[in-house]
Every structure is written in structure tokens, then in C-alpha cells.
C-alpha positions in Angstrom: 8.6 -46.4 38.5 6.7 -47.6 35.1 7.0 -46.0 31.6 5.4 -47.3 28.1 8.2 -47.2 26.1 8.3 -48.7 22.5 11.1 -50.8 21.0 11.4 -50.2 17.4 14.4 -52.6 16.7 11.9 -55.5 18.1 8.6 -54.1 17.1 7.7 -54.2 20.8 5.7 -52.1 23.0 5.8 -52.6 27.2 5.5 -50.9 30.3 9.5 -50.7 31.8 10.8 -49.9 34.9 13.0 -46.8 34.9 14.5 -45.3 37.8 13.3 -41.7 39.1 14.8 -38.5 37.5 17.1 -36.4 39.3 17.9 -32.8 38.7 21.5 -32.3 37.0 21.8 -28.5 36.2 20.7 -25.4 37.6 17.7 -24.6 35.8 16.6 -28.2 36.0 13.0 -28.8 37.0 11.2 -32.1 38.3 7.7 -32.9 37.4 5.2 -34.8 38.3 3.2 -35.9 35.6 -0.4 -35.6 35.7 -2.2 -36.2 32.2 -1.0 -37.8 28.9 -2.9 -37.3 25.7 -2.7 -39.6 22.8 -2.7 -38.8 19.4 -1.9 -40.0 16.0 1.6 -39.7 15.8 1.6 -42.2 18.9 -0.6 -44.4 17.4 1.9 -44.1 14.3 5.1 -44.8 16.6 2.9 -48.0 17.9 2.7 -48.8 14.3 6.1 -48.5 13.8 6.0 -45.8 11.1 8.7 -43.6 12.8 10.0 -43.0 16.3 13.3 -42.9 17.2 14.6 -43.5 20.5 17.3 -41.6 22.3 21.5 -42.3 21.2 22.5 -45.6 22.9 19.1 -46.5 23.9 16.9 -49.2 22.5 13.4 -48.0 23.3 11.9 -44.6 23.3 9.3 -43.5 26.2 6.3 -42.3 24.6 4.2 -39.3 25.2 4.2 -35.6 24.4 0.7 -34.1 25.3 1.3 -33.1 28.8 0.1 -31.6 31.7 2.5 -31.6 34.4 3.1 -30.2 38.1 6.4 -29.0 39.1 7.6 -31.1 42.2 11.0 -29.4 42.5 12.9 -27.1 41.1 16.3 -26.3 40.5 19.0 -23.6 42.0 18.5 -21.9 38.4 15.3 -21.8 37.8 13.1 -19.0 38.9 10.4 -18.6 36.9 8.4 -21.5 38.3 7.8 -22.9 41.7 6.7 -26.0 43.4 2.8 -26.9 42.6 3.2 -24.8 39.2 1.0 -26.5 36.6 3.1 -26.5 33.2 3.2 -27.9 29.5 6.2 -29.0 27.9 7.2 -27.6 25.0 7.9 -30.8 22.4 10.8 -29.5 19.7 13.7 -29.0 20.9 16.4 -27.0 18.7 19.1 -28.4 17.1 23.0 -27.7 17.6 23.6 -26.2 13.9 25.0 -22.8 15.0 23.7 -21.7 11.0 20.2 -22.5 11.9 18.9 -19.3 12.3 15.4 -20.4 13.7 16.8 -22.6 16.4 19.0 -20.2 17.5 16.0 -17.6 17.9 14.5 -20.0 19.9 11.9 -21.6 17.2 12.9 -25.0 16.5 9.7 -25.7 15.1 10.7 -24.4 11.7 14.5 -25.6 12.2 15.9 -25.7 8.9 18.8 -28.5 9.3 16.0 -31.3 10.6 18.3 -32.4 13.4 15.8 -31.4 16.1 14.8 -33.5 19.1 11.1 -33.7 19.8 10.1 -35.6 23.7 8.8 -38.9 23.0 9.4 -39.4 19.3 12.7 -38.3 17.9 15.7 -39.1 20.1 14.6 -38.3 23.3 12.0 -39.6 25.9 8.5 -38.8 26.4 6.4 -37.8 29.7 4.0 -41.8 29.8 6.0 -42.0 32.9 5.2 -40.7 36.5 8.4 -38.0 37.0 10.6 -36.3 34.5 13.0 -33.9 34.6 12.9 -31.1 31.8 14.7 -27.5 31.6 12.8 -24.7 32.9 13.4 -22.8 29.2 11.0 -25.7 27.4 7.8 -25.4 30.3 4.9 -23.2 29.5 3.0 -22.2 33.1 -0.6 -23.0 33.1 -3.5 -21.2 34.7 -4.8 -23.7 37.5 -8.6 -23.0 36.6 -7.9 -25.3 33.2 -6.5 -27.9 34.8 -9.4 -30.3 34.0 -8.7 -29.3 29.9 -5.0 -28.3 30.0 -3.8 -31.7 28.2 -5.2 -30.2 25.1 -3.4 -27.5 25.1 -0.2 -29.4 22.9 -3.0 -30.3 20.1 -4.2 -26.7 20.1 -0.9 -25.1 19.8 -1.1 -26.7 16.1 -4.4 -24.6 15.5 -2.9 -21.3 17.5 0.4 -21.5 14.8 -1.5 -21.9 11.8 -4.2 -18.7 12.7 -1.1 -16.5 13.5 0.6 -17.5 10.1 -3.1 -17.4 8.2 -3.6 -13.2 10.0 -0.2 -12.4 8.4 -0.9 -13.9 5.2 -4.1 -12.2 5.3 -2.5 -8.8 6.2 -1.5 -8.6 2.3 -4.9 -7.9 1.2 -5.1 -4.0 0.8 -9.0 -4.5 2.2 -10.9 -5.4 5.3 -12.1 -9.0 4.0 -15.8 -9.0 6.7 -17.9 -12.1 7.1 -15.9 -14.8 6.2 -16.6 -18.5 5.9 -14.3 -21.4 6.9 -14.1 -25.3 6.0 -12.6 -27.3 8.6 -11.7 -30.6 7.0 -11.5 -33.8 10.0 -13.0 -33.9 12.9 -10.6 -35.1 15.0 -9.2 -33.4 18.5 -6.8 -30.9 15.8 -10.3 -30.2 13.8 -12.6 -29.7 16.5 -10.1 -27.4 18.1 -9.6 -25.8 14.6 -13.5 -25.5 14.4 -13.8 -23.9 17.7 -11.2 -21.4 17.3 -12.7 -20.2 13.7 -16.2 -20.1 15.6 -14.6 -18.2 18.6 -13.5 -15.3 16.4 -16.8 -15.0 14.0 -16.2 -17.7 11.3 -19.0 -19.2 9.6 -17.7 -22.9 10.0 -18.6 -26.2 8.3 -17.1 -29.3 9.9 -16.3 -32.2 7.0 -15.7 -35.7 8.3 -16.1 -39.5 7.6 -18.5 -39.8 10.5 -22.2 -39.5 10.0 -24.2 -36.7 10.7 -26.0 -37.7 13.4 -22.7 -38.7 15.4 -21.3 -37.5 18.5 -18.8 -35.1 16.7 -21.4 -33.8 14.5 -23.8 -32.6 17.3 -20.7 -31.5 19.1 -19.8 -29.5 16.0 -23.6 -28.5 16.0 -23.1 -27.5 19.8 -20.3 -25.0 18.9 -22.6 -23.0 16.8 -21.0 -24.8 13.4 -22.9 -27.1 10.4 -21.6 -30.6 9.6 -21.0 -32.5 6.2 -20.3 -36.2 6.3 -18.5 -37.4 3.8 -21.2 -40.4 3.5 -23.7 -37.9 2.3 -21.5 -35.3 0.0 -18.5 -36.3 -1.6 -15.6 -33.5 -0.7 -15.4 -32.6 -4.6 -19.5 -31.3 -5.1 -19.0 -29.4 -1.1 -19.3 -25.9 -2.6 -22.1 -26.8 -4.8 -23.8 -27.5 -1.4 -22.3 -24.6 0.8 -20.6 -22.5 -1.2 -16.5 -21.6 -1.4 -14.6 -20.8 1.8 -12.1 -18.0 2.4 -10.7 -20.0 5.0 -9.6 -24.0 4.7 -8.3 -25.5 8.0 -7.1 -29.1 7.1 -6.6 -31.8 9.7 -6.8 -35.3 8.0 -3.7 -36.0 6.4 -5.4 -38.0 3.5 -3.6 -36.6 0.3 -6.9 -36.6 -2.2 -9.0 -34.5 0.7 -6.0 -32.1 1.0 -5.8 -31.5 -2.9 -10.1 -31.1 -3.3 -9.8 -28.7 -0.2 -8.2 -26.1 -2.5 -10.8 -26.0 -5.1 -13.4 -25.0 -2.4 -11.3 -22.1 -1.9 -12.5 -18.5 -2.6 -10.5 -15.7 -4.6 -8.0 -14.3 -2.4 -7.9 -17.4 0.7 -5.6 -19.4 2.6 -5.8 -23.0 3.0 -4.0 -24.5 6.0 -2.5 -27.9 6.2 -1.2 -29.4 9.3 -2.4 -33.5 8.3 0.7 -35.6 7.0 0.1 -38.0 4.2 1.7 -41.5 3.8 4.0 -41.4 1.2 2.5 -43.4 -1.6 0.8 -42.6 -5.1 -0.3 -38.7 -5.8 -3.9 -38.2 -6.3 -4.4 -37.3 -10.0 -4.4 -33.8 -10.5 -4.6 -31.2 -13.1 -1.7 -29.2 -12.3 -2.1 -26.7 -14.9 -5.5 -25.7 -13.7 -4.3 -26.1 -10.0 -1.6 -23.2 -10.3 -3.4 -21.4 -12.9 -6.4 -20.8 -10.4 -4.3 -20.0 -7.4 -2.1 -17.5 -9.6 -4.9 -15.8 -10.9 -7.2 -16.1 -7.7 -4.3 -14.7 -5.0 -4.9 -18.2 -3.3 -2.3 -19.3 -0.9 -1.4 -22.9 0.2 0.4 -23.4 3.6 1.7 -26.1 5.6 2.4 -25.7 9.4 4.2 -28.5 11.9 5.0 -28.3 15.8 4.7 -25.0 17.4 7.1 -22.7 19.5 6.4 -21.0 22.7 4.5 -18.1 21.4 2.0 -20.1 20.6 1.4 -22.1 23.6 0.7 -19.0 25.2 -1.5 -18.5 22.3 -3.3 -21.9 22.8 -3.7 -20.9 26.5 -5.7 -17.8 25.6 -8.0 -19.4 23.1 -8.2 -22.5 25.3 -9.3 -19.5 28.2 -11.8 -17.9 25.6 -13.3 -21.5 24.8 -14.1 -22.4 28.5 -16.2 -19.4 28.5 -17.7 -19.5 25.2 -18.6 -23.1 25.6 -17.2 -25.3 28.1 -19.3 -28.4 28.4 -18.4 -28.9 24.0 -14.4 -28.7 25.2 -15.2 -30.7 27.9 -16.3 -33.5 25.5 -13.5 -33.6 23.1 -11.6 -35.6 26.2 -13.5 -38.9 25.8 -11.6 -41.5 28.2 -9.1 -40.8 31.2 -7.3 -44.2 32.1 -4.4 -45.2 34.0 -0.8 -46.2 32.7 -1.8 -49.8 32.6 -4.0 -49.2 29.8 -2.5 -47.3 27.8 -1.0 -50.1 25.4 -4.5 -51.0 24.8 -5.9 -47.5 24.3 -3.2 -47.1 21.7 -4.3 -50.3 19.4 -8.1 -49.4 20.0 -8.9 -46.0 19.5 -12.1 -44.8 21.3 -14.2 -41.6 21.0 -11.9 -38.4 20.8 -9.4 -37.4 22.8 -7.7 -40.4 25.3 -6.1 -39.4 28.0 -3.6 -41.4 30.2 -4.0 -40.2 33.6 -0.8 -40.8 35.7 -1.8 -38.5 39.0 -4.8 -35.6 39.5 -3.5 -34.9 43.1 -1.1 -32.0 43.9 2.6 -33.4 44.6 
């Protein structure tokens, strides 16, 4: 069967031929993979900005935005069963018996950075048509969201970062009401952001490149949210236009948008970063002012990566409450479904949204 792997040594990226998984332990579980989302940290692998293949192998299968289908199942496992629908969890813990959050079962904030993560850091991805994962790392989907379930990895991102915002926000000895909230990028990660602050009574402004009369603003504009392009109001003047924010969700990674976000920010909020810069130059800053304002404002300033199980479930339950609230708008953040073949090509030329490599839709 084919994979698209990428061969960092060579700078290369093909389709290979790979033989089918077997199961090897007990709790073993074979699936058969049914939708691949793309994202920026492919696109960066493709680029050859990081990506690390597995030890003793010279090319890493990409791919970690999955919907799968269990085929079989091992002796082991009996939480799932053949024709399950399931999303694989992408961090896996390191062997460090002293980190704590690994051995809890939360890799995503492993402390001794020797984690694995499917299809970027030392060990395969799902671009292929059957893989074999452990039944502890698969996350049982409802079948009704079948058609939206791929973007259920990307939304895990948005589900961590509201359950760490709520507990920051616990501290405040008041009920804060009607808030407002600045999504910054409106990429899949900010649309998702955007929906779930709409979902759960935000007033939400969208900031992006893209003009205003684009298809993400309408879409933005669908959800019940206002858009700002960047063409039109420079991210520094935004509150003169709309006002601070209690809440800023940021989704760009573009270090002079993350540092301007915080100075949109009301007394008392919480500004969320999940973008990761390019190392390079710092944006210039007055850091004086900078801590002065969040010190004497209560402000706090978070960054969130990967997610653990808890909140896949999480995403699953807003990605439930979103297909009621306003299907058709999640329906359009997946913009192209293509097969394997193509997916070397949607890689290089990113188009609309959310790609989506589509390796089977029938039941195994």
C-alpha cells in the first residue's frame, strides 16, 4: 500500500510503498484510515523546518488529523469494536519515569521534551491506507459527525485552551457577564476558536489578512461574529475601532500580532496563544509598560500546545453543539477532499481552508 512520507536527509517528499500493518500486542487495534487533514505544521515538515522520522528510518509518514475506522481489533482491547469510528490521539508520553505529566497520562505538557507525536516527531503518521495504533491513544467518535470528524484534532487545540482560560478565570472573586472576545487568524484553529466563543455567548470579532468581503469573512459573518481585515485596520488602532476584549484567542503565529494582541486586552483577561513564531528578530517592544499594564491590570498571558484526551472528548462536544448551532458554516471550513495522489501537490499549494486527503468514505 502507498504512504506520503517525507525524507528530510534528502529534502524529498514521495508517495512509498509500505507493507500492511499487523497487530503485535493485545490491545493492538488496526485501522482503516478514512480522512487526513492538512495543516501547517505539515506544510512546515514539507518545508523542512522540522520533522523527525522514526529511529533507524529515513523518512517519516506524514499525517496526524485523522478520522479512522477500526478494522480489527486486538485480544486486549475492549473498548472498541470493528466499524468504530475513532481519532488518534497525536502525543505520545515519554519514558522519563520523573515526568509527572506523562505518567498521568498528559504528554501534552511533558516536561522532559522526549515525546513522540504521529507523523512528526519519531514516529509515523496516518497519510497511509491502514495503521496499527494502541487502543489507549483512540478517542471513539459519534457516527452522525462523520462528514466533520477530521476536524476534530484542530479543535482539540481550541477545547485545551477554553478549559485552561475557565480556570484562569475562576480567580476572579466576581461573575465577569457579557464578555467580548478577539479571535486573531482566520484559519481552521481561528474559525474553530471563533465558533466556540460564539457557541457559549461571546461577542466575537474575527482579525485576519483576508479582505472583508472574502469567504472567511462572510463565514465569520455567518456564525453570528464581525470581521476586521487587517487591509482596512492595522491590529495596533483595533480597540480604537471595537473596543478592548476580555478574551484574546490567538491563532497566527506571527510574533508582532501576538505582542499587539495584549494591548487590546481588558483589565482582568486572558489572552491565549497557540500560533508558533519563527525564531528570528523580536518585535520591538516596551517591556516596561508591557509588564507594568499586565501587573497592574490582573492580565494573564498563556500559551497552550497539543492536547490530551480530555479534551478530545471536549472537541467532540463542542464539535456536537456546532452541528446544531450552525452546520452548513462547519461544513465550509473543509474546502477540498482529494485522494492520496494529490496530496504532495495540496501540500505546496494551499487552497481555501481546511484540505482534506480522503483515503476511503466506505465502512471496512
Amino acid at each position: 500500500m502507498q504512504a506520503l512520507a517525507v525524507f528530510p536527509s534528502q529534502k524529498h517528499l514521495q508517495l512509498v510503498e509500505v507493507p500492511p500493518p499487523k497487530l503485535q500486542r493485545a490491545t493492538d487495534v488496526l485501522l482503516r484510515v478514512r480522512e487526513v487533514g492538512l495543516c501547517g505544521t505539515d506544510r512546515e515538515i514539507v518545508s523542512f523546518e522540522h520533522g523527525s522520522p522514526p529511529p533507524g528510518s529515513d523518512h517519516l509518514i506524514l499525517g496526524h488529523e485523522t478520522l479512522a475506522e477500526v478494522a480489527e481489533v486486538g485480544p486486549g482491547a475492549h473498548s472498541l469494536r470493528r466499524g468504530d469510528l475513532v481519532v488518534p490521539i497525536v502525543r505520545r508520553p515519554c519514558s522519563h519515569p520523573e515526568c509527572r505529566p506523562c505518567r498521568a497520562g498528559r504528554s501534552d505538557f511533558c516536561t522532559t521534551g522526549d515525546f513522540t507525536e504521529r507523523g512528526i516527531k519519531h514516529a509515523d503518521g496516518y497519510l497511509t491506507e491502514y495503521v496499527v495504533d494502541d487502543e489507549e491513544y483512540l478517542v471513539k467518535v459519534p457516527g452522525p459527525l462523520a462528514d466533520v470528524a477530521v476536524l476534530i484534532e484542530p479543535l482539540t487545540v481550541v477545547s485545551k485552551a477554553a478549559i485552561q482560560a475557565r480556570a484562569i478565570s475562576e480567580r476572579l472573586p466576581y461573575e465577569p457577564g457579557f464578555q467580548r472576545a478577539l479571535v486573531l487568524g482566520a484559519g481552521p484553529v481561528g474559525l474553530l476558536g471563533a465558533m466556540a466563543l460564539i457557541a457559549n455567548g461571546y461577542e466575537t470579532v474575527v482579525f485576519s489578512r483576508e479582505p472583508e468581503g472574502g469567504d472567511k469573512g462572510k463565514l465569520v459573518h455567518s456564525l453570528g461574529g464581525s470581521y476586521v481585515s487587517a487591509a482596512s485596520q492595522p491590529i495596533e488602532s483595533l480597540t480604537d475601532k471595537t473596543g478592548e476584549f476580555d478574551v484574546v484567542f490567538e491563532a497566527v503565529g506571527f510574533a508582532p500580532v501576538m505582542m499587539a494582541a495584549a494591548h487590546s486586552l481588558r483589565a482582568n483577561g486572558v489572552v491565549a496563544l497557540t500560533g508558533i513564531p519563527p525564531e528570528g528578530k523580536a518585535p520591538e517592544l516596551n517591556i516596561g509598560l508591557f509588564l507594568r499594564e499586565m501587573v497592574l491590570r490582573n492580565q494573564v498571558i498563556f500559551g497552550t500546545v497539543n492536547a490530551g484526551r480530555r479534551d478530545y472528548l471536549a472537541a467532540i462536544q463542542q464539535l456536537e453543539q456546532f452541528m446544531i448551532l450552525f452546520p452548513e458554516s462547519v461544513r465550509k471550513l473543509i474546502t477540498s477532499r482529494r485522494p492520496l495522489g494529490e496530496a504532495s501537490r495540496m501540500l505546496t499549494h494551499r487552497d481555501g481552508i481546511k484540505s482534506v486527503v480522503q483515503l476511503s468514505s466506505r465502512a471496512a
